[in-house]
C-alpha positions in Angstrom: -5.4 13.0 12.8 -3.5 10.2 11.7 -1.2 10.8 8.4 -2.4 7.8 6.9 -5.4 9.2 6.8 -3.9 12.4 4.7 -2.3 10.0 2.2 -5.8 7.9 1.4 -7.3 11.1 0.6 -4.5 12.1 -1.7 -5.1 8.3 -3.1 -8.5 8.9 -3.4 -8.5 12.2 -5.2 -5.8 11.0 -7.7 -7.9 8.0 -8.5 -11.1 9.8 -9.5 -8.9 12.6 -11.7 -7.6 9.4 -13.4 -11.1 7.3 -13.8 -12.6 10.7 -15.0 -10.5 10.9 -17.8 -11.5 7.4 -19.2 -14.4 7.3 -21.1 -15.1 3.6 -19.9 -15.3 4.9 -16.6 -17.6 7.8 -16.4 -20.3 6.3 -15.1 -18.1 5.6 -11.8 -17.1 8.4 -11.1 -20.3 10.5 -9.2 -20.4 7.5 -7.6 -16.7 7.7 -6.7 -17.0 11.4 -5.7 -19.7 11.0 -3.0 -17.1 8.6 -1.6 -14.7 11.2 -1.7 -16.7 13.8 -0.6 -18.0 11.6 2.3 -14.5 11.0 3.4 -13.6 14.6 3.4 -16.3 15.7 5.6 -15.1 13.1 8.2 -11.5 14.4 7.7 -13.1 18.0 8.3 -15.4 16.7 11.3 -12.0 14.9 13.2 -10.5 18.7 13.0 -13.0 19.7 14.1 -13.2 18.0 17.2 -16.0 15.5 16.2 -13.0 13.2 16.1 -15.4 9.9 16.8 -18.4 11.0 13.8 -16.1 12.3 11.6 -13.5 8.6 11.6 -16.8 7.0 11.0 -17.4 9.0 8.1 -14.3 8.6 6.7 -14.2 4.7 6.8 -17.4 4.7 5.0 -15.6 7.1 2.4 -13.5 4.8 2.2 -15.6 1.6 1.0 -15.5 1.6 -2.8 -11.5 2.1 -2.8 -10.5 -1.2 -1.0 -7.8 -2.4 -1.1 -5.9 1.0 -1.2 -8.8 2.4 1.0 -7.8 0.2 3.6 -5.1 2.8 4.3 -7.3 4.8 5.3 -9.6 3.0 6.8 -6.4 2.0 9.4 -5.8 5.8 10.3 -9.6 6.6 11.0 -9.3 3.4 13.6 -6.0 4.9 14.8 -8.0 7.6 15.9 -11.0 6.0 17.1 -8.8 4.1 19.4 -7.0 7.1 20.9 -10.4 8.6 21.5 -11.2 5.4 23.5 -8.0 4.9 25.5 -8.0 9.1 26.4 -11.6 8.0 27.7 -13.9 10.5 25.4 -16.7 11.1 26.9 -19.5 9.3 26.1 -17.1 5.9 24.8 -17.7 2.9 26.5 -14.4 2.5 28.9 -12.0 -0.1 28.2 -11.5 -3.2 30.5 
């Protein structure tokens, strides 16, 4: 797994805490935490070894939180492109 995506998470996390302590931002932040929660199940899915599903998960996690998300969204396609150039099965090779 790629450490970026490690250090969106921690992003992540520390940016809900902080919008749930602001009353002007409560209605954000269920919202916020499916995102959140979405992205850790992909972290938990690509140590899991469901490395393709789970960098897909966390990019969608990572949606609502552009532009910081895009960190993360650039270590979950780290590791969908070493899944394609080890040749997982089931990827479409590479020409």
């Amino acid at each position: 797994m790629d450490v970026r995506m490690y250090i969106a998470m921690a992003i992540h996390v520390g940016a809900l805490v902080f919008l749930s302590t602001d009353p002007h931002y409560r209605p954000v932040v269920p919202w916020m935490g499916a995102f959140v929660a979405v992205s850790a199940v992909g972290m938990l899915l690509v140590c899991a070894g469901k490395a393709k599903a789970g960098a897909i998960m966390f990019i969608v996690g990572c949606v609502p939180f552009v532009p910081v998300g895009l960190i993360g969204v650039f270590g979950a396609k780290k590791v969908l492109a070493d899944l394609s150039s080890a040749g997982e099965p089931g990827s479409e090779p590479s020409v």
